[in-house]
Structure formats: structure tokens, C-alpha cells
LOMIBA-716521 format. One record per residue (C-alpha): chain; residue number from 0; y, z, x. Coordinates in steps of 0.02 Angstrom, whole numbers. Each point is the difference from the previous one (the first is absolute). Layout:
<pts>
+-------+-----+--------+--------+--------+
| kette |  nr |     c2 |     c3 |     c1 |
+-------+-----+--------+--------+--------+
|     A | NUM |      Y |      Z |      X |
...
+-------+-----+--------+--------+--------+
</pts>
This chain:
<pts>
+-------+-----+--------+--------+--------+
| kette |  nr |     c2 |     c3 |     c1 |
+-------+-----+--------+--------+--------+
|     A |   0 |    498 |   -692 |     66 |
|     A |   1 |   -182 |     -9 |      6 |
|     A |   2 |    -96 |   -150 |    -66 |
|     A |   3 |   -123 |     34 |   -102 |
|     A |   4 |   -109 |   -126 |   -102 |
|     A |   5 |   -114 |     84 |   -132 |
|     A |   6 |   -177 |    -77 |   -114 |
|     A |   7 |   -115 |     93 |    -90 |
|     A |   8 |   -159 |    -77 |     -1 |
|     A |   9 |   -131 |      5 |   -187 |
|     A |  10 |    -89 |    183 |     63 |
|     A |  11 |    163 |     77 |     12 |
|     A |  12 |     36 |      4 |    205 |
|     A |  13 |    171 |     29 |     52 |
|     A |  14 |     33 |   -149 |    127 |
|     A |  15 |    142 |      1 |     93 |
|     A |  16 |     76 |   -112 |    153 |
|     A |  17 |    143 |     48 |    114 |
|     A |  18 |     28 |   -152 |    125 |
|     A |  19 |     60 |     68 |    163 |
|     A |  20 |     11 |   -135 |    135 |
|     A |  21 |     69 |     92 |    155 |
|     A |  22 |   -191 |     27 |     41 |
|     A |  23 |   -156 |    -85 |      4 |
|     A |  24 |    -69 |    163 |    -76 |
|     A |  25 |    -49 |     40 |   -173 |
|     A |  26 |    -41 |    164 |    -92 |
|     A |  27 |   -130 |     22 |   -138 |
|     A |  28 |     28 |    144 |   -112 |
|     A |  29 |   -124 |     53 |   -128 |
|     A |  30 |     51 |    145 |    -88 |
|     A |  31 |   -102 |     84 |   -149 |
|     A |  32 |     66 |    126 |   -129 |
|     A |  33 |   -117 |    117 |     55 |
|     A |  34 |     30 |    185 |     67 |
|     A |  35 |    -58 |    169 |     -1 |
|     A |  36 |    107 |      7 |   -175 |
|     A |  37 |   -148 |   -130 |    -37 |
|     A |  38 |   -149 |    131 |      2 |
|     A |  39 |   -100 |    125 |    -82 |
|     A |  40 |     38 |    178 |     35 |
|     A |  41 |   -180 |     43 |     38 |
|     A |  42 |    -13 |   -140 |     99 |
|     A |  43 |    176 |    -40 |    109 |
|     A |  44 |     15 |    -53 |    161 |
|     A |  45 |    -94 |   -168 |    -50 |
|     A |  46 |    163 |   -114 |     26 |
|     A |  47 |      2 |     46 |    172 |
|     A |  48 |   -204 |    -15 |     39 |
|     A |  49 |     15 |   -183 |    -99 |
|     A |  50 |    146 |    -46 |    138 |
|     A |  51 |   -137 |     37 |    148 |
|     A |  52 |   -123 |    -84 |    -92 |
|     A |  53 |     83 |   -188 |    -40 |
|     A |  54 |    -19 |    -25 |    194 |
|     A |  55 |   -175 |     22 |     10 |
|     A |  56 |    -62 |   -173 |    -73 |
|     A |  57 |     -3 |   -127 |   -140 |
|     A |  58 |   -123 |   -141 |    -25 |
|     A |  59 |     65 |   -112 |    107 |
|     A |  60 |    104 |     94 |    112 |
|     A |  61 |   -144 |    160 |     57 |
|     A |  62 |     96 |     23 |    125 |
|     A |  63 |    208 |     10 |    -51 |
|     A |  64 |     79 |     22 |    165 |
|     A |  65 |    -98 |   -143 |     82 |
|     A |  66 |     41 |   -140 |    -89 |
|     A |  67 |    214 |     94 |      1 |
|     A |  68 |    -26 |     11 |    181 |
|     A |  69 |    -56 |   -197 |     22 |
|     A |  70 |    164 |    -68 |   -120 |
|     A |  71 |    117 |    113 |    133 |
|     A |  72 |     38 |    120 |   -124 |
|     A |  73 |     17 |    198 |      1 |
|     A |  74 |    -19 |     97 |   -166 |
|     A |  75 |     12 |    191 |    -64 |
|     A |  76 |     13 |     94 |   -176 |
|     A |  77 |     76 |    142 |    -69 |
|     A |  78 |    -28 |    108 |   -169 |
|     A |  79 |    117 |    107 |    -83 |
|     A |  80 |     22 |     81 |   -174 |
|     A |  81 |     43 |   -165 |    -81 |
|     A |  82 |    -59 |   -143 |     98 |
|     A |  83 |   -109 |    -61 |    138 |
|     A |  84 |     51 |   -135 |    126 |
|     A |  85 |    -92 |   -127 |     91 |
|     A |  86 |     93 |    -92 |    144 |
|     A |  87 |    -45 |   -141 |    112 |
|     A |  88 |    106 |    -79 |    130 |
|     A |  89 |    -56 |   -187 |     92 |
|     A |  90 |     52 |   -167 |      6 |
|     A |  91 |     69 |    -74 |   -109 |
|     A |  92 |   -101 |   -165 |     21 |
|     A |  93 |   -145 |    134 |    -59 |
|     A |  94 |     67 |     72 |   -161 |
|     A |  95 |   -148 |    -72 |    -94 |
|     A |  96 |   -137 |    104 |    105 |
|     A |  97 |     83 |    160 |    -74 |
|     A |  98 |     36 |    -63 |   -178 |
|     A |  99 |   -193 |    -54 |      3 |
|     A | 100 |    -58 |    193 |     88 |
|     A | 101 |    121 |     84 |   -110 |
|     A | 102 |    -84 |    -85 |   -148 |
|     A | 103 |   -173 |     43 |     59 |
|     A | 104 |     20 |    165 |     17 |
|     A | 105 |     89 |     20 |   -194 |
|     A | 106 |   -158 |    -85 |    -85 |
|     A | 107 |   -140 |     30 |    153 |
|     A | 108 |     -2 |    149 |     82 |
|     A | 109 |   -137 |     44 |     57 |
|     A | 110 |    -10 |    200 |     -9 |
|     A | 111 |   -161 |     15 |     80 |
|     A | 112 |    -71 |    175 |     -1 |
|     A | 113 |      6 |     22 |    184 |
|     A | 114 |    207 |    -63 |     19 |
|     A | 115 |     31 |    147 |   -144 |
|     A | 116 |    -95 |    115 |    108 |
|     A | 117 |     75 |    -44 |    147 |
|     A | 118 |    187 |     -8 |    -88 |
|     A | 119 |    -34 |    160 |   -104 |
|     A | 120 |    -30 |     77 |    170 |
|     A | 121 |    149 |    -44 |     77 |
|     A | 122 |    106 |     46 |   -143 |
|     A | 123 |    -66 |    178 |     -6 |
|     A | 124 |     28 |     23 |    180 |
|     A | 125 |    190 |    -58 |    -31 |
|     A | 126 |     15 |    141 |   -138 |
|     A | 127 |    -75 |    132 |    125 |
|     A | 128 |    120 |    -53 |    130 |
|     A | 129 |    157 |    -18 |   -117 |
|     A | 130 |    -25 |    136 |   -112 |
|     A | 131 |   -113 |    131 |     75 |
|     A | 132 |     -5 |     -1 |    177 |
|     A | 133 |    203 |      4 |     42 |
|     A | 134 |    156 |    102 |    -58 |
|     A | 135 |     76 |    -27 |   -174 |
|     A | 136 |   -149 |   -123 |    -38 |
|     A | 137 |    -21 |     62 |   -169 |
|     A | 138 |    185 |      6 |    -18 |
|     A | 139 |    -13 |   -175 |   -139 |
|     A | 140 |   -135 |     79 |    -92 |
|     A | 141 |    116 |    134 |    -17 |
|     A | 142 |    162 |    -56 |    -65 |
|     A | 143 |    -94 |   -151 |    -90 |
|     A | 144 |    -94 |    139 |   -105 |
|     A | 145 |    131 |    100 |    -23 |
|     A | 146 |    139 |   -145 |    -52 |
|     A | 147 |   -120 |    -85 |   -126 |
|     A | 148 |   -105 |     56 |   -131 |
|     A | 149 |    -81 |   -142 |    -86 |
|     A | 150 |     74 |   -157 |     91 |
|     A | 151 |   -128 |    -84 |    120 |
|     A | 152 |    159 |     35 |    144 |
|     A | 153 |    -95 |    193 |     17 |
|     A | 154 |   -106 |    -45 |    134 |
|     A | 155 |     35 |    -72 |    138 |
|     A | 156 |    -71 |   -206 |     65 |
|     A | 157 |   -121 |     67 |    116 |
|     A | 158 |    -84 |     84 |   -158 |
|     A | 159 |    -14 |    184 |    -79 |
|     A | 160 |   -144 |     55 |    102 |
|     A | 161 |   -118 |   -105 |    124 |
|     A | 162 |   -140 |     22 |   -117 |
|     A | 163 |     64 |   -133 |   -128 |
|     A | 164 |    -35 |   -107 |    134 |
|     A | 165 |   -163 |     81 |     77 |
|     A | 166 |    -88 |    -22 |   -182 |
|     A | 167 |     58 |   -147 |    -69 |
|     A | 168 |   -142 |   -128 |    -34 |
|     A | 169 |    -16 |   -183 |     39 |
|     A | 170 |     35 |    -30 |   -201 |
|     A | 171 |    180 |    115 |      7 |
|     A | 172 |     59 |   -108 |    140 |
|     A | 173 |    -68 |   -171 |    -79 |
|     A | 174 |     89 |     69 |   -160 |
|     A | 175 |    163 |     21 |     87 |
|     A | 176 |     -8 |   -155 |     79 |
|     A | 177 |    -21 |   -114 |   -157 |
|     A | 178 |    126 |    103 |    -93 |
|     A | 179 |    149 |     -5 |    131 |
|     A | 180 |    -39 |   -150 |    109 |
|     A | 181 |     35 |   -142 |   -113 |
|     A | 182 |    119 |   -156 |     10 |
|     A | 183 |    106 |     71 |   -161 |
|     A | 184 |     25 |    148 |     91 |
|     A | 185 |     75 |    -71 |    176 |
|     A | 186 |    146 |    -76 |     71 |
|     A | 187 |    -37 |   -131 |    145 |
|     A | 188 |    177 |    -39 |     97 |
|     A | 189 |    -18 |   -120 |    153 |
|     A | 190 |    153 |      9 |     91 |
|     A | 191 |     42 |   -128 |    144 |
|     A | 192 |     -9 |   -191 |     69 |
|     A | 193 |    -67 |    -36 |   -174 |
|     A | 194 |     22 |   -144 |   -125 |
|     A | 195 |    -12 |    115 |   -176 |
|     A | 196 |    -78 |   -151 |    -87 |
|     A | 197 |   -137 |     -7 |    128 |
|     A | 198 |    -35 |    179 |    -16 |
|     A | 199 |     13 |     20 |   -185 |
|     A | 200 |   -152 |   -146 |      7 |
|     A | 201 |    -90 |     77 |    131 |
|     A | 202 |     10 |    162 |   -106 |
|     A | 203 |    -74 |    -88 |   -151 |
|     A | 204 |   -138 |    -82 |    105 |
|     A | 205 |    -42 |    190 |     78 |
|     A | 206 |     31 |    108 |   -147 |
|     A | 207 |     -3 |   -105 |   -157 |
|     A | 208 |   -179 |     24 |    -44 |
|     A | 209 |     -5 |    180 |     -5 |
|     A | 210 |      2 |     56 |   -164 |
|     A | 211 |    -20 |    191 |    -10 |
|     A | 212 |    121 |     79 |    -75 |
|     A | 213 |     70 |    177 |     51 |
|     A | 214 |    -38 |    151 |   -125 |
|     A | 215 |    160 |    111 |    -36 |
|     A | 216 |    -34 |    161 |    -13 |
|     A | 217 |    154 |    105 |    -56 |
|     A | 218 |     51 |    140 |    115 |
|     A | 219 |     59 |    162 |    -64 |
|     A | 220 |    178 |     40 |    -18 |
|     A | 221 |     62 |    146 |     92 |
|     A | 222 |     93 |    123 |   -134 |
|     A | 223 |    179 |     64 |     33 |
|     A | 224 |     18 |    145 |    106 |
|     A | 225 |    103 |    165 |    -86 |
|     A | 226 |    -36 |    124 |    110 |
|     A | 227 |     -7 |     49 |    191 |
|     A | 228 |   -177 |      4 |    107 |
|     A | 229 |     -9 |     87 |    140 |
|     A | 230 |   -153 |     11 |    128 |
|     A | 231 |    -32 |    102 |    167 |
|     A | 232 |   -116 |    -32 |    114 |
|     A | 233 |    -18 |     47 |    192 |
|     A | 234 |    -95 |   -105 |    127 |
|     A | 235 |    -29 |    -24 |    182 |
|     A | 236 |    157 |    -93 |     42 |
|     A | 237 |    145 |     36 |    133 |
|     A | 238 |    127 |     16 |   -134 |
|     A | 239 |     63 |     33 |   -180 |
|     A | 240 |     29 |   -144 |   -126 |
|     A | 241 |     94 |    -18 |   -155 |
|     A | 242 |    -32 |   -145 |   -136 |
|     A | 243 |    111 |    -28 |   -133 |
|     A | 244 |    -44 |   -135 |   -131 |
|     A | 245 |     85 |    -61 |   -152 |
|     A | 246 |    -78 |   -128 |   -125 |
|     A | 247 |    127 |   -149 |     -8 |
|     A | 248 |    -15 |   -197 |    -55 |
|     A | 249 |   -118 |   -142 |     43 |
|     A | 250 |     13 |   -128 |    123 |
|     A | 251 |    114 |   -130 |   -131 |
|     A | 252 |     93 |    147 |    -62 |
|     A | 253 |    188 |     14 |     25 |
|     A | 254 |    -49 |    189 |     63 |
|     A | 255 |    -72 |    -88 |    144 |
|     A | 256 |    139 |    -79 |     85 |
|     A | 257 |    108 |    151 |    -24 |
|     A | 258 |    -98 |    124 |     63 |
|     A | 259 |    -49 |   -120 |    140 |
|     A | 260 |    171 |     19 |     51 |
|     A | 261 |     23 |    180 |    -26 |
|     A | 262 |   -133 |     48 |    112 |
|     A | 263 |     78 |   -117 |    151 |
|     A | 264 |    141 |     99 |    -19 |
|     A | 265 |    -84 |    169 |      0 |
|     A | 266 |   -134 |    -51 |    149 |
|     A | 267 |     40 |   -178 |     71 |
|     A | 268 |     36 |     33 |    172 |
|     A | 269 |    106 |    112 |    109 |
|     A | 270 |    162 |     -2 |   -100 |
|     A | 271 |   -106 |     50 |   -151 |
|     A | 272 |     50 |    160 |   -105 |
|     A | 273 |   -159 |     90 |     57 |
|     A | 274 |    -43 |    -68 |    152 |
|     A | 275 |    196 |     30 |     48 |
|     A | 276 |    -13 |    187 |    -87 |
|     A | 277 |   -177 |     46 |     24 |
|     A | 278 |    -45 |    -82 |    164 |
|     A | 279 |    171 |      5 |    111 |
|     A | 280 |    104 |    139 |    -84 |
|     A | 281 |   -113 |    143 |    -25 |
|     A | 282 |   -155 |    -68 |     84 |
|     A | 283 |   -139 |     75 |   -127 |
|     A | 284 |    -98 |   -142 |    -20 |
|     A | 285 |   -104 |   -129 |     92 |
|     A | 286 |    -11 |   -128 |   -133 |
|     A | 287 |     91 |      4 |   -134 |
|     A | 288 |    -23 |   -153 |   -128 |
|     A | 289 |     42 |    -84 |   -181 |
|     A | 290 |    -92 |   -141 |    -73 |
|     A | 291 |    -69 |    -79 |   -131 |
|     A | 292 |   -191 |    -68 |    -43 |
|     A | 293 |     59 |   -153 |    -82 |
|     A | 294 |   -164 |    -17 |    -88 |
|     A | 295 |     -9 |   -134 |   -152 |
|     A | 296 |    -23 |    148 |   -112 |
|     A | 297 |    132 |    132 |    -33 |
|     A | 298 |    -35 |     98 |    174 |
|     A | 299 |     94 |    136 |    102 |
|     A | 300 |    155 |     54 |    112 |
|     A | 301 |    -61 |    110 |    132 |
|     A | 302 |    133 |    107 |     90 |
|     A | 303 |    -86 |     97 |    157 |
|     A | 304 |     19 |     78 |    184 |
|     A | 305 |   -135 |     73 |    136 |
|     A | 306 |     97 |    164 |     51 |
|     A | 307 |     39 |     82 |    172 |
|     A | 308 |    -37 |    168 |     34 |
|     A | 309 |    104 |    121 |    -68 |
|     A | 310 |     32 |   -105 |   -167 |
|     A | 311 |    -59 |     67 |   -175 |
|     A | 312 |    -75 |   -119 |   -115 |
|     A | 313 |    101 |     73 |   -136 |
|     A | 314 |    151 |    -38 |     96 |
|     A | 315 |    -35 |   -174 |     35 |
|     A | 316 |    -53 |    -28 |   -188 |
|     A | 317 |    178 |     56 |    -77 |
|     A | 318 |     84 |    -88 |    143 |
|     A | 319 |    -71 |   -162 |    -30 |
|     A | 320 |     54 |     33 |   -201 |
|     A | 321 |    151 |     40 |     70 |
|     A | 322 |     18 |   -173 |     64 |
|     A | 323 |    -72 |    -78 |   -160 |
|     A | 324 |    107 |     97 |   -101 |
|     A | 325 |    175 |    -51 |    105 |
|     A | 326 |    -44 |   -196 |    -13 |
|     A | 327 |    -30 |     33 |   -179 |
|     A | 328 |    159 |     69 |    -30 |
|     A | 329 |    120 |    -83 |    124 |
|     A | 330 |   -117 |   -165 |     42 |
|     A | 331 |     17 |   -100 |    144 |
|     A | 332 |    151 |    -41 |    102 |
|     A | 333 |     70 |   -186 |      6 |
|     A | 334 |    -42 |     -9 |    186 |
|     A | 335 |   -191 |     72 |    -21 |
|     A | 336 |    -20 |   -126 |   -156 |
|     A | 337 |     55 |   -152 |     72 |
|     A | 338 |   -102 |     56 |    181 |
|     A | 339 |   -167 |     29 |    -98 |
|     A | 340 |     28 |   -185 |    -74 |
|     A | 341 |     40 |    -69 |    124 |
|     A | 342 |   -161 |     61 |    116 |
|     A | 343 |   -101 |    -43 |   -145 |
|     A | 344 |     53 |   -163 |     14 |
|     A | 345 |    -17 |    -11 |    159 |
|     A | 346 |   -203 |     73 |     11 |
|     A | 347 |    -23 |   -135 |   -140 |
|     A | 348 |     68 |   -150 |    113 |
|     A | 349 |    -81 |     50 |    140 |
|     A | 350 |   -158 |     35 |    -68 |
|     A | 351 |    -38 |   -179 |    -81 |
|     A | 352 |     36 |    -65 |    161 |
|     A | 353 |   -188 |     38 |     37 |
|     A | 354 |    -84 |   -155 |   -100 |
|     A | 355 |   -159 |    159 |    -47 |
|     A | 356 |    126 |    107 |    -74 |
|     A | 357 |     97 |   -145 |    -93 |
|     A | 358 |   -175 |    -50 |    -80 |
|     A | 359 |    -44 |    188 |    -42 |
|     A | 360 |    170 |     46 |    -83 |
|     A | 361 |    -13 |   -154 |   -117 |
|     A | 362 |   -194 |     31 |    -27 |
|     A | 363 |     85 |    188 |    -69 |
|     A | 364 |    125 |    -84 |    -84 |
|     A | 365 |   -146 |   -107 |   -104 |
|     A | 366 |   -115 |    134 |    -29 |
|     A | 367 |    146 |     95 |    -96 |
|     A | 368 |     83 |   -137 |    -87 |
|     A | 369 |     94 |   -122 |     84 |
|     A | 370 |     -5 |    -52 |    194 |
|     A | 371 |    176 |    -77 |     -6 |
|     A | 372 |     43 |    209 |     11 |
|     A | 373 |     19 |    -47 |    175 |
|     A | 374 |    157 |    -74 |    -25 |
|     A | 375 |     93 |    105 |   -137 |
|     A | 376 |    -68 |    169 |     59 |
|     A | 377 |    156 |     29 |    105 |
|     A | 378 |    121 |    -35 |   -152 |
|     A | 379 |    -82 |    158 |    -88 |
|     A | 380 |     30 |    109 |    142 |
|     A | 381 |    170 |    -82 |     36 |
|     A | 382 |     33 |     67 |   -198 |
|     A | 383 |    -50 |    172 |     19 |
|     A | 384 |    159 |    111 |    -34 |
|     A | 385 |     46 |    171 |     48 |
|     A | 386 |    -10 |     61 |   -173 |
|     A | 387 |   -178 |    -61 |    -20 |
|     A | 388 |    -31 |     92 |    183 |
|     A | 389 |     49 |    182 |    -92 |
|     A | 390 |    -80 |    -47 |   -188 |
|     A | 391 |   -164 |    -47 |     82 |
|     A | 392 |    -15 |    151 |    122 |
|     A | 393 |     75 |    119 |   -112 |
|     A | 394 |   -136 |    -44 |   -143 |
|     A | 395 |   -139 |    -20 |    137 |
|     A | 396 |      6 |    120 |    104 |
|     A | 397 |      9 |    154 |   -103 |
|     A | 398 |   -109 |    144 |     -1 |
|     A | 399 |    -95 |    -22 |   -145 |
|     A | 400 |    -65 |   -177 |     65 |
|     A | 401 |    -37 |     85 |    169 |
|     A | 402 |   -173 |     31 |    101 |
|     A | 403 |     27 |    114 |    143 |
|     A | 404 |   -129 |     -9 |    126 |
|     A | 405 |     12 |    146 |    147 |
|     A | 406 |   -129 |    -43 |    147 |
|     A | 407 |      7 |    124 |    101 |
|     A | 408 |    -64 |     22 |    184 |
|     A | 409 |   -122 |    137 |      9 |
|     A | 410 |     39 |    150 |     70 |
|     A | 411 |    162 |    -46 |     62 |
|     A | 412 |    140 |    151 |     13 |
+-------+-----+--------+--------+--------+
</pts>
């Protein structure tokens, strides 16, 4: 059981305290409700550019990784569809430096024309590496456009095309900072040799007096599927690809947590149905995979495999069905249930063993309605029957809720 102490201060930020004493260590964790589900479609990839940008400067801390660097700490950030993540390691005896940056940089940044230059620079040059300049680099743009039609989910973090972020004025950015980047939009979790009383105060002292509020914009549902979409495309790669996606539940949905566990036991490791099939037994694949996007919104099941020579795409496409179809109809033996419980028990212990990941996972938790998830997530999977295994991948994964992407090498025999 994870302690977890919880205060939520006038402006609406999330505070929450886990007191770990087996290291003189703490975590700060500020997380904001802010993705690339968060932006315009003219104008995405602006999550992502706002992530480079918070460690450029605030008022009183120009330069961020400085002042980090003189408490002994080490920090990063991520963005995804639904969230981005700011992360600072250091002494614990120094929790107030970050609390007091971390502050700074929500009310102060600086956003000087030169930092979005040199940021907006940066960011392009990542989309040219990641998305033009290597195989299957468009390969998200793809299946996001092709899976979604009106949800935010259809493009990808990194942005539609690098010229959202080539034209985007000083204004757009300043826009999307005072919309997203406010205390009633963020969860801060410090997570180590802590007292939580003395951090919930230091928290009011930091982040009390800042008063703007977030603006909620409402973000377009994505309609039902009811029919199949196929695309084709051929590219410059060294082999064949087949995407299969299927629209399924959001992240607090009992959908996820049983089709979390039906894709371990199509894909989780060797003894897997199509890594054992696909992989060892006829050896027509060199990847084969099943997972899910566990977005906050409803998001997708993707079944897939990068083919070996000789393989037909159309082959590999009513194979993997074939697979779908069998755990829909007979589910899941005791033995692979109870195995894909028990290793998903077993990822979760050992992955809050890491005091950054413990502080991350409850940050989640927060942002999508209630940290103490940490503790009572394993009791849904642990619930998950065999019958729900075959309802939710029979009604799923079905045709008519099915985009088919072929990406095909070109001019391969």
C-alpha cells in the first residue's frame, strides 16, 4: 500500500504527498492536462513546442537548468496525447528550490522571441528526423488519420505537419500557454523524505497566489465507426507492414483492463499466441504485436506485424483475425489468464520501486480522477473474467469497427 496524502489548494492545484523514507531523495511531479488532444487542428504540434519551451526561462529563474543543477537535482519532460510531465529529481533537503522554479515557470515564463526561435527550430528538426528522414516515419500520421475522424487522437504529438509549428506566432504560443498552463489544470505530487504538511505549506507559499484560471475548451467526440477503412500506401522501407485498429474504451473504462489483458495474451512475450504462432511456428513475421493506446479518451486496439519475405499482407491480415476471432470464441485458458495477471502484477511492483515512476503513476492517477488508483488498479485486472475476454473482443474487434492499414515496401517481389 502506497501512502498517499492529498490537499487542494483555493486555484484548484492537485497537491499530493507520498512520504518515502528509504531515501534522502524526493521527486517533484508537475503534471498538466494538456496534450496534443489539447490543440487546434490548424495549429497542432503546440503541446510538444510548449514542453521545449518551459525550460528556457522565467523571471527569476532565466536560466532553468542552472539554478536545478546548483540544488543537485536532474529533471526531464515528456508530452503525449493527454498530458505533459515535468520531473525533477534532488535532495530532498531542496524540495523548496523546485516547488519555487516550478511555480515560476506556471505564472513567469518568459517566452522571449529568441528561446521560441531557437525551440521552434529544434522541434522542426525532430519532425524531419522522426517523420521524414527514416523508414515508417510517417507511419503515426498514417494510422492516426485513418483511425480518427474528428477526435483530436488523428494526428499524431509531434504535430500534423512541421508547418503548424514553422508559422505559429509569438501570440499562438502565448495563447496556449495561458490557456493550458494553469494551477487548476495541474497535478503537483512530491514523492519522498517528505513531511506532507510541510509540503502542502510550501505549496501554498509557491503557488497560492496564482490566480489564472485554465479555459476548457471542449474537444470533439469521435463518432462510432460502422464500416471498414482500408488504405495502401508503398514507401522506401525494407519490409511490408500491416495495422489493424479497432476503436475501444477510455482510460477509466472497464474495456480498458480487459483488453489490456487480451492483448498480453495475444503478444506478451514468447509463449504468446502470435509470437508462439507467427514468430516460432511458421516464422512469417519479424514483429508481430497487440496493444492498446490507453488514451483518457475512448482510443484504439492496434493488432500488427512487419512481414518476412515471402509473406502476403493479405495473409497476415486474416491470420491475425484468425487469432482475434479464436479468443473471441473460446477466450483464454486458465493458465494464460492467471500468467498475464500475474506478470502484470509483477511490472506494477517492480516499477514503483523507482521513487520517478512511483511519483509519475500517481501524478496519472490525479490528472484522471483519483491518485489512490495506484492501489486498487490491480483489483480491476485481478476481476477481469474470461467471459468479459470473448464479449469485449468479439464486439471490438469486428470488421465493421476496423482500419486496415497496408504499408508496403516498394518494389519488393
Amino acid at each position: 500500500m502506497i501512502d498517499i496524502c492529498r490537499h487542494v489548494l483555493s486555484n484548484g492545484l492537485k497537491v499530493v504527498v507520498h512520504r518515502d523514507t528509504s531515501s534522502p531523495l524526493a521527486v517533484v511531479n508537475l503534471q498538466y492536462a494538456v496534450g496534443s488532444r489539447n490543440e487546434n487542428p490548424n495549429r497542432t504540434g503546440l503541446a510538444h513546442l510548449m514542453e521545449h519551451l518551459m525550460f528556457t526561462g522565467s523571471k527569476n529563474a532565466p536560466d532553468f537548468d542552472d539554478v536545478v543543477q546548483m540544488a543537485g537535482g536532474e529533471n526531464n519532460a515528456f508530452t503525449d496525447e493527454d498530458i505533459t510531465n515535468y520531473y525533477m529529481t534532488l535532495p530532498a533537503c531542496n524540495v523548496e528550490t523546485a516547488l519555487w522554479i516550478e511555480a515560476d515557470r506556471m505564472h513567469a515564463l518568459t517566452l522571449s522571441d529568441e528561446s521560441i526561435e531557437v525551440q521552434r527550430k529544434v522541434v522542426i528538426e525532430e519532425f524531419n528526423q522522426r517523420c521524414l528522414n527514416q523508414p515508417y516515419g510517417d507511419l503515426a500520421h498514417l494510422k492516426c488519420a485513418l483511425a480518427f475522424k474528428e477526435h483530436p487522437y488523428r494526428w499524431p504529438v509531434i504535430g500534423k505537419e512541421f508547418s503548424h509549428i514553422a508559422d505559429a506566432s509569438r501570440e499562438e504560443i502565448l495563447d496556449f500557454y495561458n490557456t493550458h498552463y494553469a494551477p487548476d489544470n495541474a497535478v503537483l505530487v512530491v514523492a519522498g523524505n517528505v513531511d506532507p504538511e510541510q509540503i502542502f505549506a510550501m505549496s501554498e507559499k509557491w503557488f497560492g497566489d496564482i490566480n489564472r484560471k485554465a479555459k476548457r475548451i471542449p474537444i470533439a467526440a469521435e463518432p462510432v465507426q460502422t464500416a471498414q477503412r482500408f488504405l495502401e500506401v508503398e514507401r522506401d522501407v525494407p519490409a511490408d507492414t500491416v495495422q489493424m485498429m479497432y476503436h475501444m474504451g477510455s482510460r477509466l473504462s472497464r474495456d480498458y483492463y480487459v483488453m489490456d489483458i487480451a492483448t498480453d495474451i495475444l503478444a506478451d512475450g514468447v509463449s504468446s499466441r502470435l509470437e508462439n504462432r507467427f514468430l516460432k511456428r511458421e516464422a512469417v513475421v519479424s514483429e508481430v504485436n497487440a496493444a492498446i493506446s490507453g488514451n483518457f479518451d475512448p482510443g484504439v486496439i492496434t493488432l500488427s506485424a512487419t512481414l518476412l519475405p515471402g509473406t502476403s499482407l493479405e495473409y497476415m491480415t486474416n491470420a491475425l483475425r484468425e487469432e482475434a476471432n479464436r479468443l473471441a470464441s473460446d477466450g483464454a485458458t486458465e493458465y494464460e489468464l492467471q500468467k498475464v495477471k500475474n506478470r502484470t502484477e509483477a511490472v506494477k511492483v517492480v516499477s514503483e520501486i523507482q521513487l520517478t515512476n512511483k511519483a509519475r503513476n500517481i501524478a496519472t492517477y490525479e490528472t484522471i480522477g483519483d491518485a489512490n488508483l495506484i492501489n486498487t488498479e490491480f483489483d480491476i485486472y485481478d476481476s477481469v473474467t474470461n467471459d468479459e475476454i470473448k464479449e469485449a473482443m468479439h464486439r471490438i474487434v469486428c470488421e465493421s469497427n476496423e482500419s486496415l492499414l497496408y504499408y508496403k515496401a516498394k518494389n519488393r517481389k
